[in-house]
Backbone of each chain as nested JSON, in Angstrom:
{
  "chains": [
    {"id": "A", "residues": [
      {"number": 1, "name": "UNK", "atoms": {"N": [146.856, 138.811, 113.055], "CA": [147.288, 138.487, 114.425], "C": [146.25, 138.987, 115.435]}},
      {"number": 2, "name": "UNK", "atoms": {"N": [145.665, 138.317, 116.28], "CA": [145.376, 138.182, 117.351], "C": [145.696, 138.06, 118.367]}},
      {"number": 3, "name": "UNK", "atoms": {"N": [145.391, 138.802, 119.333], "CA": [145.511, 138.54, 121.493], "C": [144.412, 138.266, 122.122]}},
      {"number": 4, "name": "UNK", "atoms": {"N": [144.687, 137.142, 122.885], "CA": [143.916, 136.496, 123.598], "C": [144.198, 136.169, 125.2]}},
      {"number": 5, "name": "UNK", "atoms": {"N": [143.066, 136.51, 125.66], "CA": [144.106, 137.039, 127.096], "C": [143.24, 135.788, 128.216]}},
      {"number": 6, "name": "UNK", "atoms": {"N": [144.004, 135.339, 128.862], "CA": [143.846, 134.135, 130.004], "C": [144.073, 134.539, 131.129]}},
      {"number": 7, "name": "UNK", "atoms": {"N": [143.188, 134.542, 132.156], "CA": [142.516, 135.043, 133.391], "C": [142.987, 134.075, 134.373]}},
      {"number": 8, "name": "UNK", "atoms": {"N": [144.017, 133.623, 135.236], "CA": [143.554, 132.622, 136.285], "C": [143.945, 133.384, 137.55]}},
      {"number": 9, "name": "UNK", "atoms": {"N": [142.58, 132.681, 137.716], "CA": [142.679, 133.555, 139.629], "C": [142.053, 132.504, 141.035]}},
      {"number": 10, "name": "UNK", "atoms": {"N": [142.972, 132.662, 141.779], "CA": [141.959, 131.735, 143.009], "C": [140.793, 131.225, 142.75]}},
      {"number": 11, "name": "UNK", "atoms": {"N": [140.199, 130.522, 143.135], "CA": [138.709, 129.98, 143.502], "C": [138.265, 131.06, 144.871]}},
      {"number": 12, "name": "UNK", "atoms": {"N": [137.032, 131.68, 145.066], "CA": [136.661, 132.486, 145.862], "C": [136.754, 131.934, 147.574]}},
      {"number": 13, "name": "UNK", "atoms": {"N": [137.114, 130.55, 147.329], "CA": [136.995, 129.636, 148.258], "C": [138.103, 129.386, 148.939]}},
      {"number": 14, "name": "UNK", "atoms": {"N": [138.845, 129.643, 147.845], "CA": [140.4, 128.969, 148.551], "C": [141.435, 130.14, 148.642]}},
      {"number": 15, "name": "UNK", "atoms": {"N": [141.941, 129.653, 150.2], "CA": [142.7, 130.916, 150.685], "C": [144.115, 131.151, 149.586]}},
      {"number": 16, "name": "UNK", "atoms": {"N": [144.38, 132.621, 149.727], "CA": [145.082, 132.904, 148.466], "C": [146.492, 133.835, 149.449]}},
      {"number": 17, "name": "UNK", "atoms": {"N": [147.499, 133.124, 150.085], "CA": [148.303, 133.418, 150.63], "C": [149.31, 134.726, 149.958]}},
      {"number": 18, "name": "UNK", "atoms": {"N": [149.457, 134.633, 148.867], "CA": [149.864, 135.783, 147.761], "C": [149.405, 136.838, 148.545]}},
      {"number": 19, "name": "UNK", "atoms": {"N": [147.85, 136.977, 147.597], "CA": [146.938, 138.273, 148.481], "C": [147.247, 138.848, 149.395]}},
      {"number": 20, "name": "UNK", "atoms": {"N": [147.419, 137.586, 150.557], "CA": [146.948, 137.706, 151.943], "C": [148.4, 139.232, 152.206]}},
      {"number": 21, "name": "UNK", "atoms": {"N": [150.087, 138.503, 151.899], "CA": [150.664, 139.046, 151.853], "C": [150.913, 140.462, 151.115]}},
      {"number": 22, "name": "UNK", "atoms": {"N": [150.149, 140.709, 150.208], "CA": [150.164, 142.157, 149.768], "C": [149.682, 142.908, 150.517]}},
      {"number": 23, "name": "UNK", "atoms": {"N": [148.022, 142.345, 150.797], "CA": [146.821, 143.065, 151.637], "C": [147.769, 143.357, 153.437]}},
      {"number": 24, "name": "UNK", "atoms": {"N": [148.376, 143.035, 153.519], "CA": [149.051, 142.369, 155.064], "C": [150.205, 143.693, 154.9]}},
      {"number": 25, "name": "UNK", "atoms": {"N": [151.023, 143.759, 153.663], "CA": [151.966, 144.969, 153.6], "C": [151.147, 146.319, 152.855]}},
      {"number": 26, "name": "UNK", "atoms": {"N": [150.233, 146.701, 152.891], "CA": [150.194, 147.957, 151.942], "C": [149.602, 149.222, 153.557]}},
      {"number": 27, "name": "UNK", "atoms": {"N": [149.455, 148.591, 155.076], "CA": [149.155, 149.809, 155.673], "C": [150.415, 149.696, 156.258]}},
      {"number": 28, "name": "UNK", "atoms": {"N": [151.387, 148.98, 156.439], "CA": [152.729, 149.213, 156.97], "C": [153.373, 150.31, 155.457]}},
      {"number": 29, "name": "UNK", "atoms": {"N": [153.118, 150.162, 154.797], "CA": [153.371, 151.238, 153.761], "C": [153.122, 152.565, 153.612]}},
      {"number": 30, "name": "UNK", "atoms": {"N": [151.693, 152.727, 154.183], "CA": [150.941, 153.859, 154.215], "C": [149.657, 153.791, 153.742]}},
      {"number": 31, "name": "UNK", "atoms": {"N": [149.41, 152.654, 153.436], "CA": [147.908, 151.801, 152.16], "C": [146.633, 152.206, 152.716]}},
      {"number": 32, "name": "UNK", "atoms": {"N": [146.047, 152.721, 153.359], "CA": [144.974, 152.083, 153.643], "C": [143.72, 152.377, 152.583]}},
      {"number": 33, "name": "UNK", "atoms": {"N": [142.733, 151.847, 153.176], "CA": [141.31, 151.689, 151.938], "C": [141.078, 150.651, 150.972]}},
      {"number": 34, "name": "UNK", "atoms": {"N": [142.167, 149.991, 151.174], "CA": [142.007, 148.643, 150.414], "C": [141.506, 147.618, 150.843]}},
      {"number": 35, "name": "UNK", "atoms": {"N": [140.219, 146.768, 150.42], "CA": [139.676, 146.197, 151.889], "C": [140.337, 144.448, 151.263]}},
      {"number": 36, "name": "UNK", "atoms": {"N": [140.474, 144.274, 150.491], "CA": [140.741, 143.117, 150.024], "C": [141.83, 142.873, 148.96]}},
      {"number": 37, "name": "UNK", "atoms": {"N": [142.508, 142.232, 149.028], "CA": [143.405, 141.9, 147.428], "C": [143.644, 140.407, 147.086]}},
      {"number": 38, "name": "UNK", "atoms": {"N": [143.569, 139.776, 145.936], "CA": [143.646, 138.26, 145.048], "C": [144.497, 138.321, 144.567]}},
      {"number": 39, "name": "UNK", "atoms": {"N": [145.841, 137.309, 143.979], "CA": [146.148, 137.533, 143.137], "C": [146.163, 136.291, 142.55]}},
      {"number": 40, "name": "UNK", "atoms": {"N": [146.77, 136.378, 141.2], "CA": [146.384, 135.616, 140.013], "C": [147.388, 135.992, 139.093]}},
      {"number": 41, "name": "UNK", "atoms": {"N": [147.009, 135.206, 137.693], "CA": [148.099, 135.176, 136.677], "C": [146.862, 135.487, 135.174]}},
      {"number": 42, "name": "UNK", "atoms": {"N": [148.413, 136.223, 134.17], "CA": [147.334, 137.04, 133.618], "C": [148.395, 136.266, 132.41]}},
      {"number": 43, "name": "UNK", "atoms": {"N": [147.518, 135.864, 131.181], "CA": [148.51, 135.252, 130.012], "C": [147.987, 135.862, 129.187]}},
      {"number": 44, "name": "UNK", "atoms": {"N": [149.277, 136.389, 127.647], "CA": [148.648, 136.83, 126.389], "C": [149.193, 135.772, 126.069]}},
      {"number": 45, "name": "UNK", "atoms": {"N": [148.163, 135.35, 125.372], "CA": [148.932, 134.301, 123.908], "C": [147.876, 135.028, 122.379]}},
      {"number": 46, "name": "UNK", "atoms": {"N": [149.342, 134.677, 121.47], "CA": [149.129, 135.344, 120.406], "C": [148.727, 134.193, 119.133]}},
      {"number": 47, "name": "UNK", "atoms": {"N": [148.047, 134.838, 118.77], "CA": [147.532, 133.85, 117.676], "C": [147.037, 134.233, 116.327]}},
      {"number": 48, "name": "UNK", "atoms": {"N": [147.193, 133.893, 114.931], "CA": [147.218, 134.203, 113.874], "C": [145.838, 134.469, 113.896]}},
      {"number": 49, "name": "UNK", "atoms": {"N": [144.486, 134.148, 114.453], "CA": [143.639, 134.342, 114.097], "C": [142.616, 133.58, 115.18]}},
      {"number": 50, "name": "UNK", "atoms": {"N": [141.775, 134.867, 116.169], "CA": [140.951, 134.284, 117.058], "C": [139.387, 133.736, 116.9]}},
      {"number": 51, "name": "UNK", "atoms": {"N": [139.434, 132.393, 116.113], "CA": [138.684, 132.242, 115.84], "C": [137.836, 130.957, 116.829]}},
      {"number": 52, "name": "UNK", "atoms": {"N": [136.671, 130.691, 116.622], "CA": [135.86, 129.376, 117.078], "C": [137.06, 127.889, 117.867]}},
      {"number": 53, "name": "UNK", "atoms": {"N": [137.713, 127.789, 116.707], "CA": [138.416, 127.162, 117.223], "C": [139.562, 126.864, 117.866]}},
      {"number": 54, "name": "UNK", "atoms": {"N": [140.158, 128.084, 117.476], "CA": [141.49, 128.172, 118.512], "C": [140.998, 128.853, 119.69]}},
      {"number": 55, "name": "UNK", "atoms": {"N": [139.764, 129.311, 120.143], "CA": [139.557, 129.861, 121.41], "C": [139.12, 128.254, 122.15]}},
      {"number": 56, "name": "UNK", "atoms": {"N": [138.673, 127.289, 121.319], "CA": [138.014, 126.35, 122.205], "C": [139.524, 125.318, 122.562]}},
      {"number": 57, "name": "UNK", "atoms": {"N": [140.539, 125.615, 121.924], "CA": [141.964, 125.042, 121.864], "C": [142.543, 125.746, 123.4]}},
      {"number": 58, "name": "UNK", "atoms": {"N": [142.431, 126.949, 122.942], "CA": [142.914, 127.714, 123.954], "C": [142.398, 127.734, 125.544]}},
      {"number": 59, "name": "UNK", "atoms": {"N": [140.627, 127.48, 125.306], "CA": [140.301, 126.802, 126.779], "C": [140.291, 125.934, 127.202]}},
      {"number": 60, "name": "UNK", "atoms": {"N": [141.153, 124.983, 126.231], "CA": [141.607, 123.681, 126.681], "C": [143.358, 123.711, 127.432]}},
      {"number": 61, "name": "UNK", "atoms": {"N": [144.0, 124.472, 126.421], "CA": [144.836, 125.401, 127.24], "C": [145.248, 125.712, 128.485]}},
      {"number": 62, "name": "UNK", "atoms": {"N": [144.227, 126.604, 128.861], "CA": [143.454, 127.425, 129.868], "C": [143.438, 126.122, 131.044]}},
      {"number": 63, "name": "UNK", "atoms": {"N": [142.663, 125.125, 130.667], "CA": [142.321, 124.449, 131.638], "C": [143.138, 123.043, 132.314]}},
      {"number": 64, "name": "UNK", "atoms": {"N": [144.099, 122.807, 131.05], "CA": [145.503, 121.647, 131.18], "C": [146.452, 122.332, 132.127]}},
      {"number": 65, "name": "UNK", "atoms": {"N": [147.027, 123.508, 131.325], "CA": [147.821, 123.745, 131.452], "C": [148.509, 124.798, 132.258]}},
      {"number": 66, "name": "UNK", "atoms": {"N": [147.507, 125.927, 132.195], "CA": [147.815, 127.53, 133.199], "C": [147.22, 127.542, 134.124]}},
      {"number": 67, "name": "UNK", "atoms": {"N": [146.493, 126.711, 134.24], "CA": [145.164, 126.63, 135.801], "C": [145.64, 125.222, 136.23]}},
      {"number": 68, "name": "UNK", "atoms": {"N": [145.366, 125.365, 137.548], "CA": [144.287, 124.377, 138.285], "C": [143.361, 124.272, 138.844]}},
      {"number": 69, "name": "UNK", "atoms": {"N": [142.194, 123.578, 137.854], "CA": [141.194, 123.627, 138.135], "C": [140.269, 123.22, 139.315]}},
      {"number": 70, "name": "UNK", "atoms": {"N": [140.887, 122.502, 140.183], "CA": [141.244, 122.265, 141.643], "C": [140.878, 123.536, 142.211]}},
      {"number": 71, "name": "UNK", "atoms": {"N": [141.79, 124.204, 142.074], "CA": [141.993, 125.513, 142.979], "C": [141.548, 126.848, 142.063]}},
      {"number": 72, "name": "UNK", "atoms": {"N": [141.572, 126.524, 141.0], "CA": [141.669, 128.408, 140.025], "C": [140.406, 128.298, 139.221]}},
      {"number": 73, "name": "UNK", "atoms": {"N": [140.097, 129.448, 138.986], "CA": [138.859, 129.682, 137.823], "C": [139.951, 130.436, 136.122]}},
      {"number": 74, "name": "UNK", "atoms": {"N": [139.554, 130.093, 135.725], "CA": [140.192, 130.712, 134.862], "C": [138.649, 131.772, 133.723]}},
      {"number": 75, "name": "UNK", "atoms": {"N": [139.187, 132.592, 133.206], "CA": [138.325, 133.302, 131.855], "C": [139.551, 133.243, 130.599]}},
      {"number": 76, "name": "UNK", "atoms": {"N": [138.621, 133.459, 129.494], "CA": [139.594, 133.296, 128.507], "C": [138.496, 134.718, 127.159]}},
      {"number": 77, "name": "UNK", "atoms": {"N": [139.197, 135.159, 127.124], "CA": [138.374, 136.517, 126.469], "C": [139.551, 137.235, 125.06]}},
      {"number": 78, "name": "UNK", "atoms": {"N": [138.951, 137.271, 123.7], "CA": [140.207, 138.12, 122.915], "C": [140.356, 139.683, 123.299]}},
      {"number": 79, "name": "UNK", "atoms": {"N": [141.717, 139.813, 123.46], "CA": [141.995, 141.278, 123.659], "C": [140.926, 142.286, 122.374]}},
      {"number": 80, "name": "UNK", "atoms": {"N": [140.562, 143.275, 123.188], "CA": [139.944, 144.454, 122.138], "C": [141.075, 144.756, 121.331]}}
    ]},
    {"id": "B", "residues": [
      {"number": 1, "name": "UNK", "atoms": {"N": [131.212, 149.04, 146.88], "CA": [132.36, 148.142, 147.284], "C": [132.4, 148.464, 145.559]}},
      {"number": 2, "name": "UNK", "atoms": {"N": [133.703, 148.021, 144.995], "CA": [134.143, 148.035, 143.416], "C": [135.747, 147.018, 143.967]}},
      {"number": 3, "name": "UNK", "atoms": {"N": [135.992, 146.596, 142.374], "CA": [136.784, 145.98, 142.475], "C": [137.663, 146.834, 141.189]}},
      {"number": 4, "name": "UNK", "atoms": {"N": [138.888, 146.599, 141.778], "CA": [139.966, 147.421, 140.584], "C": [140.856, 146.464, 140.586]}},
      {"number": 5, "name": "UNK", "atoms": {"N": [141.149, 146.203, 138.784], "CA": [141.974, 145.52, 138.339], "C": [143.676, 145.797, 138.272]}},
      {"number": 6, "name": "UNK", "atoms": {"N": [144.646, 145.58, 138.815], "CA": [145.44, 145.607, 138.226], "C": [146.582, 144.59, 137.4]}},
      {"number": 7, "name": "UNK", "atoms": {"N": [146.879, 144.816, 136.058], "CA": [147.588, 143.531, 135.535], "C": [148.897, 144.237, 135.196]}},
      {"number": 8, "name": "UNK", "atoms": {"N": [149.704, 143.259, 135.424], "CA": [151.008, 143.614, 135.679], "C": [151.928, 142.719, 134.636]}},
      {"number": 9, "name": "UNK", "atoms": {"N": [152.308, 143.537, 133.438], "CA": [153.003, 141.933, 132.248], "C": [154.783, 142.716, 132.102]}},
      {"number": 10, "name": "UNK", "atoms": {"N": [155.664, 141.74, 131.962], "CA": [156.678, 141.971, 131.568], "C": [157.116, 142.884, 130.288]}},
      {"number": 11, "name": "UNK", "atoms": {"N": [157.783, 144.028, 130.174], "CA": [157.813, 144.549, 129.128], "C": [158.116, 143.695, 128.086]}},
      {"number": 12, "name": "UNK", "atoms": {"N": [157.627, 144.594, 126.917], "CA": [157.805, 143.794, 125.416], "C": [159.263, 143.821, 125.149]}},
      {"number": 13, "name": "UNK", "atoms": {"N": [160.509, 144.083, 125.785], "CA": [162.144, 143.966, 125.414], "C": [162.484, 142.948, 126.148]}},
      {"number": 14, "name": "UNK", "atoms": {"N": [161.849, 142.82, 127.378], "CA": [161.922, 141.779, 128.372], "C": [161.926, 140.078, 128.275]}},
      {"number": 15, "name": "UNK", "atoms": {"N": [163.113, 139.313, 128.23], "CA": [162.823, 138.114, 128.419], "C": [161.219, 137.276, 129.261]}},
      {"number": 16, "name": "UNK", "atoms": {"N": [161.229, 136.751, 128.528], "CA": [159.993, 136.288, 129.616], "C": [159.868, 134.976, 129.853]}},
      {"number": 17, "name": "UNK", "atoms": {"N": [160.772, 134.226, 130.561], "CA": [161.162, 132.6, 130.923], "C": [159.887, 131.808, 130.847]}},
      {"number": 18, "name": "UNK", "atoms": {"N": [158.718, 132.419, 131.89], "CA": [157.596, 131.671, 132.416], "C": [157.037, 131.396, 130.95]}},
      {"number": 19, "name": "UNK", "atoms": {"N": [156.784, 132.46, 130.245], "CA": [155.955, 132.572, 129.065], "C": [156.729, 131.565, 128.179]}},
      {"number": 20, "name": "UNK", "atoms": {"N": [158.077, 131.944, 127.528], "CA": [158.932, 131.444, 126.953], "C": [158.61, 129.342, 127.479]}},
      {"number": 21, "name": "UNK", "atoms": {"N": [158.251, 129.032, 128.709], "CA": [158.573, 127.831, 129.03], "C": [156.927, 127.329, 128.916]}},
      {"number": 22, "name": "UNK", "atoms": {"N": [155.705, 127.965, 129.181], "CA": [154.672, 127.593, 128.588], "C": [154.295, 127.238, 126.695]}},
      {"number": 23, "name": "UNK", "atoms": {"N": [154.82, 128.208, 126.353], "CA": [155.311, 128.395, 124.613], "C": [155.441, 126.912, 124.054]}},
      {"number": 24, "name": "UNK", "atoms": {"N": [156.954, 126.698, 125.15], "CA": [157.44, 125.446, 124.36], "C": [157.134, 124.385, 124.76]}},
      {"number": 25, "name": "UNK", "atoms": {"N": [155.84, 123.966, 125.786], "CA": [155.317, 123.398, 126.452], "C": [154.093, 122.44, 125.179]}},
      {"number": 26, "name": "UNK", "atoms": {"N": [153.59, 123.967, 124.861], "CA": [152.27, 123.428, 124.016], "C": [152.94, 122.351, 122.83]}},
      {"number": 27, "name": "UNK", "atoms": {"N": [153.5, 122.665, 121.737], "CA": [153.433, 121.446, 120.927], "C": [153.474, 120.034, 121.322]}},
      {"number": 28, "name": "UNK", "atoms": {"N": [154.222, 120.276, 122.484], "CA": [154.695, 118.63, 123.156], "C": [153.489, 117.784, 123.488]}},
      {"number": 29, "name": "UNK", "atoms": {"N": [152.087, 118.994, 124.149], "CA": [151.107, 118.694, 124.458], "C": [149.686, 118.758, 123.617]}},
      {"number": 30, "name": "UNK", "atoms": {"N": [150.225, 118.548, 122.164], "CA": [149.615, 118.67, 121.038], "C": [149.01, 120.472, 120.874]}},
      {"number": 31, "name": "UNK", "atoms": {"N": [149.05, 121.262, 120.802], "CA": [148.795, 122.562, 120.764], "C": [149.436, 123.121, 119.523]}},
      {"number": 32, "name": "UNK", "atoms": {"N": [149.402, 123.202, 118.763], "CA": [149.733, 124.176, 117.582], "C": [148.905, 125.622, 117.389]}},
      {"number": 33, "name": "UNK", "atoms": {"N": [149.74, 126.232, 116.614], "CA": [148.788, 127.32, 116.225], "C": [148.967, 128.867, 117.395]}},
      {"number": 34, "name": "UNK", "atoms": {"N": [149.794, 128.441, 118.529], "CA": [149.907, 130.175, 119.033], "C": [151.564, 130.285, 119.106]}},
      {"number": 35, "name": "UNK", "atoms": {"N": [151.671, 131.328, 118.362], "CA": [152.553, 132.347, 118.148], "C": [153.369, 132.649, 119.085]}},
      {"number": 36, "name": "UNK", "atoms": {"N": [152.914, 132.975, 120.067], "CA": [153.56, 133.225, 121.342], "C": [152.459, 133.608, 122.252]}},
      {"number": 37, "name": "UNK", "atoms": {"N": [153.315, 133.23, 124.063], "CA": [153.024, 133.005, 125.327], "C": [154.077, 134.525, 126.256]}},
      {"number": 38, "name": "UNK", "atoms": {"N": [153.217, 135.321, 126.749], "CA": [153.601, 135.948, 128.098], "C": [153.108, 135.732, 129.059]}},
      {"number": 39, "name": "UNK", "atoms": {"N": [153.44, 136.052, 130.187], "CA": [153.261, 135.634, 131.65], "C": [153.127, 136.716, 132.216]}},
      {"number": 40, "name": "UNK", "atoms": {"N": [151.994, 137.329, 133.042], "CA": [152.356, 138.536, 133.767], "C": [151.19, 137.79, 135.11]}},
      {"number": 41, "name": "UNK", "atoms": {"N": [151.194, 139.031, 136.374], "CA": [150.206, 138.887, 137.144], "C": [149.035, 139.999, 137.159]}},
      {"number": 42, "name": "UNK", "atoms": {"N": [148.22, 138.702, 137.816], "CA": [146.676, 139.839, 137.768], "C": [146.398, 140.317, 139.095]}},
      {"number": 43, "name": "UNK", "atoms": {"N": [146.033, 141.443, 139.998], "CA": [145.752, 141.64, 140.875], "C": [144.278, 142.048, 141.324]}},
      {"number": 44, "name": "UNK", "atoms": {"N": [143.593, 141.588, 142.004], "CA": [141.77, 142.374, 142.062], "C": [142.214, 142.98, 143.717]}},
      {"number": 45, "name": "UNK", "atoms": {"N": [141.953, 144.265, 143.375], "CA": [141.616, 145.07, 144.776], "C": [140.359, 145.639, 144.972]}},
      {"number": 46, "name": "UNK", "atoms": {"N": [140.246, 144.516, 146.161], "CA": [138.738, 145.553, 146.783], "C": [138.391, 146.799, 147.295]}},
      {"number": 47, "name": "UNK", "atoms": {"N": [137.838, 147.766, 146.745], "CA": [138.056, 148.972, 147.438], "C": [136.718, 149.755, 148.218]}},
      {"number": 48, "name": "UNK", "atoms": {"N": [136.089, 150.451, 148.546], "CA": [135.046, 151.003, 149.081], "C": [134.003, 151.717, 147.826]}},
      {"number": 49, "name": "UNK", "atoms": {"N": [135.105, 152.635, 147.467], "CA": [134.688, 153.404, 146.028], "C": [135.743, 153.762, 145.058]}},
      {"number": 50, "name": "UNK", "atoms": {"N": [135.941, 153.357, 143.988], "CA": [136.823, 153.738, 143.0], "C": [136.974, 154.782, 142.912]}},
      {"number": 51, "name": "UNK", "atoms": {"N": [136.614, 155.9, 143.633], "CA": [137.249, 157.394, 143.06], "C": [138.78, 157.796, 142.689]}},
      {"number": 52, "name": "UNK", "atoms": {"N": [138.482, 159.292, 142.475], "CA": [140.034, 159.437, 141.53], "C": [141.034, 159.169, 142.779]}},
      {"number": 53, "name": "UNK", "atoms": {"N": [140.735, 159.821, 143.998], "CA": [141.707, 159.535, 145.334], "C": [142.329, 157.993, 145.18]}},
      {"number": 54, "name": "UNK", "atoms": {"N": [141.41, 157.083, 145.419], "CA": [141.885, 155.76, 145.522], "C": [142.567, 155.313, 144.169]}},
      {"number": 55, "name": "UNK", "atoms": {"N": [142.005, 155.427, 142.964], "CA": [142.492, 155.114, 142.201], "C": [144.058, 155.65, 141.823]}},
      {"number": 56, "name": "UNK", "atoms": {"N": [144.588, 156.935, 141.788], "CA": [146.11, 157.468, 142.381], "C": [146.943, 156.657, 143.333]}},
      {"number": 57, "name": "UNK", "atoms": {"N": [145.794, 156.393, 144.882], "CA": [146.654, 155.488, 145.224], "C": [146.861, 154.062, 144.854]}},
      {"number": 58, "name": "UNK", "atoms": {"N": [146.141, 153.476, 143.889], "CA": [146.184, 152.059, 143.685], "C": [147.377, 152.231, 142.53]}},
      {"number": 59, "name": "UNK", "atoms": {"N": [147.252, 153.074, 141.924], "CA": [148.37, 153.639, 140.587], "C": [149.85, 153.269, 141.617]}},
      {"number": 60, "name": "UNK", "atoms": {"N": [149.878, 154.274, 143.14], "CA": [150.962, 154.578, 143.806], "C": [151.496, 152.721, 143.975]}},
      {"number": 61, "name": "UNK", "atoms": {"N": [150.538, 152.377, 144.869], "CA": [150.776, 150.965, 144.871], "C": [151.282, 149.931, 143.992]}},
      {"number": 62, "name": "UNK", "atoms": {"N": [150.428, 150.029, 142.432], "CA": [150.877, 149.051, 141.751], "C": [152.708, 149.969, 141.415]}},
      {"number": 63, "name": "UNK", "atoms": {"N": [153.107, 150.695, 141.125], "CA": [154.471, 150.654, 140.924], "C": [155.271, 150.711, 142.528]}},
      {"number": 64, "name": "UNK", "atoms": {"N": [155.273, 150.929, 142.987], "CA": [156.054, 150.637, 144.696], "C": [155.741, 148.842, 144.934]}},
      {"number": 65, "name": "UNK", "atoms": {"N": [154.742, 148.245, 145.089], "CA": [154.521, 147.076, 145.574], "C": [154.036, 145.894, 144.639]}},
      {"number": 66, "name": "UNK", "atoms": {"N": [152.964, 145.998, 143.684], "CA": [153.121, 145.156, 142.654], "C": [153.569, 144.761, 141.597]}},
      {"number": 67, "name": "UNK", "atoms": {"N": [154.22, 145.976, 140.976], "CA": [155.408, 145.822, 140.346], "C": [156.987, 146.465, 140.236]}},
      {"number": 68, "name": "UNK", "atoms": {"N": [157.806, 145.735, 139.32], "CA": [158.816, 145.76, 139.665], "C": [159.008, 147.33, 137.96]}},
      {"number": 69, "name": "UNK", "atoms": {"N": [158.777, 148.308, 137.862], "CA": [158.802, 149.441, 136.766], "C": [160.41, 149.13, 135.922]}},
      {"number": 70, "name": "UNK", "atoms": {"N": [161.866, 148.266, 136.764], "CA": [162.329, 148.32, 135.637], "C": [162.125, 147.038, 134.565]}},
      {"number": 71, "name": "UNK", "atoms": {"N": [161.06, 146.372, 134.725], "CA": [161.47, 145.387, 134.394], "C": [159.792, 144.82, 133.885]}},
      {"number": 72, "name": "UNK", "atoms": {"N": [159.094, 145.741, 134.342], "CA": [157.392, 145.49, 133.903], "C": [156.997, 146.996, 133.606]}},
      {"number": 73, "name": "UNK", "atoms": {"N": [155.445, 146.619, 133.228], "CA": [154.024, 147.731, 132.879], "C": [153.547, 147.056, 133.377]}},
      {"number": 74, "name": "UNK", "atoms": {"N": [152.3, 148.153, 134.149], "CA": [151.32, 147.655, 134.861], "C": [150.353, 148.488, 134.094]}},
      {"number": 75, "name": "UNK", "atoms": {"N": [148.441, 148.095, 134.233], "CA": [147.484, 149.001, 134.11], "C": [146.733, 148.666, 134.979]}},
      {"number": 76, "name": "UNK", "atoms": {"N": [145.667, 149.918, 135.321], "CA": [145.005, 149.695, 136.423], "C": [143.618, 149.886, 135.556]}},
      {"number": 77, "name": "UNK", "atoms": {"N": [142.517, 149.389, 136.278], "CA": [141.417, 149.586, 135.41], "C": [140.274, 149.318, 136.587]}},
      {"number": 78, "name": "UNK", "atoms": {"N": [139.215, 149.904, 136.341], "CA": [138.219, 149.668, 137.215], "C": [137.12, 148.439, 136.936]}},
      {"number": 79, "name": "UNK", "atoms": {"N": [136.909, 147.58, 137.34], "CA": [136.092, 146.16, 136.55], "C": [134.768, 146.574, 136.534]}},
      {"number": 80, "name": "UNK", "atoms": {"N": [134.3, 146.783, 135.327], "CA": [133.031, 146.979, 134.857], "C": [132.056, 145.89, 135.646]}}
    ]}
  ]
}
C-alpha cells in the first residue's frame, strides 16, 4: 500500500476569496504577521502500489476530476 | 518571506463524504485501482520569517481558525 498525495491550489493569478477571508479574520483575532494566506484542497488517495502508471492515472485524476484546470494548479507527489 | 504549509485532513474515525463521493466517482469515470479517497484542506501562509514565535502562532491559528480539532488533524510544516 501506497499514499499519494494531490495538491490543488489557486492559480497565482486568480483571486482566491477563501484566503482572502481567513487573511481578513486572523488580526480581528489577534493574528498578526501573516502577510498572505491561499487556500486549497489537499487529497490522499491510496493505492496498492505507486507505480509509473498509476501516478500517470492519478494525474489524470488530478486533472479531470479534483482540479480545475481553468483556475487550479494541481501537484501530485507519493507520500514519504 | 517563507511560506508555511498547513494541511488540514479529517481524522482517520471520521466519515469523510467529499472523499467517500470522489471514491465512487472514479470507476464510473474509468479509474480503477485506488483503494481509497480523503479530502482535507491545504493552507499556504505567507510569513516574514518562519521562526519558532510565528510558527506557535500559526500552530495557535491552525486549531482556533483552520480547523475544526473535534473532527480533524492538522500539520504545519515549513515549505522547503
Amino acid at each position: 500500500m501506497a499514499r499519494v498525495i494531490v495538491d490543488v491550489m489557486p492559480k497565482p493569478e486568480i483571486l482566491d476569496p477563501q484566503g482572502k477571508a481567513v487573511h481578513g479574520a486572523l488580526p480581528r483575532l489577534g493574528f498578526d504577521g501573516i502577510t498572505d494566506v491561499r487556500q486549497g484542497k489537499r487529497f490522499e488517495l491510496e493505492v496498492d502500489e505507486a507505480d509509473d502508471a498509476t501516478l500517470a492515472e492519478i494525474r489524470q485524476i488530478a486533472e479531470t476530476l479534483l482540479s480545475n484546470p481553468v483556475i487550479e494548479d494541481f501537484t501530485v507527489r507519493v507520500d514519504a
